[in-house]
C-alpha positions, 0 to 999 in steps of 0.5 A: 498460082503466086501473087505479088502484094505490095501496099496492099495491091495483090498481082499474079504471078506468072512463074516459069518452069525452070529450076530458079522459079521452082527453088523460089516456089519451096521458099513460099510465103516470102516477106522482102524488103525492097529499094529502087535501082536506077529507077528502072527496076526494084530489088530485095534481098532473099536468100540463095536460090537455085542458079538454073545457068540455062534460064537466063538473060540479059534482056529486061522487060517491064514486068518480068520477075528475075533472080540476081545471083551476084546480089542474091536479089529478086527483081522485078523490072519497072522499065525496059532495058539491058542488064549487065548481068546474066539474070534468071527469067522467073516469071512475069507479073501482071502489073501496069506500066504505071504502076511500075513506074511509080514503084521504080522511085519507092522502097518498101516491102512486098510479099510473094505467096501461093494464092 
């Protein structure tokens, strides 16, 4: 099992099983700094991962974990939505609604690590 810390507040992590998620396992512990987008989402900086073309989607929910390969960014989806580009499904975090709300205005860091 992954869990998701940020400001000290530990969440699991629900990985998928797709190539992406499995390159993002080999990558493990990861320190990211992450800033809000359009206060529907948070996103940091990672280095490249494996593009698995056949996990992807355009559809974002509240709480999925996603890989962005045009900014080579992890994700996490703060609000409900459409994106604009063709994202890897990760995984899901098991986090609140309000939570997430209140991170989509916040930059910091978080850490994804195996538990």
């Amino acid at each position: 099992m992954q869990k998701l810390i940020i400001e000290s507040n530990s969440y699991q992590i629900n990985l998928y099983h797709n190539q992406t998620a499995l390159s993002l396992l080999k990558k493990l512990p990861l320190q990211i700094n992450y800033q809000p987008f359009s206060n529907i989402e948070i996103y940091g900086q990672i280095s490249s991962l494996n593009y698995d073309e056949t996990a992807t989607s355009r559809s974002a929910i509240a709480g999925q974990l996603k890989y962005c390969l045009e900014y080579n960014s992890l994700v996490l989806v703060c609000q409900n939505h459409q994106d604009i580009f063709d994202e890897v499904d990760l995984g899901t975090v098991e986090i609140s609604l309000n939570e997430l709300q209140h991170l989509a205005h916040t930059s910091g860091s978080f850490e994804i690590k195996n538990d």
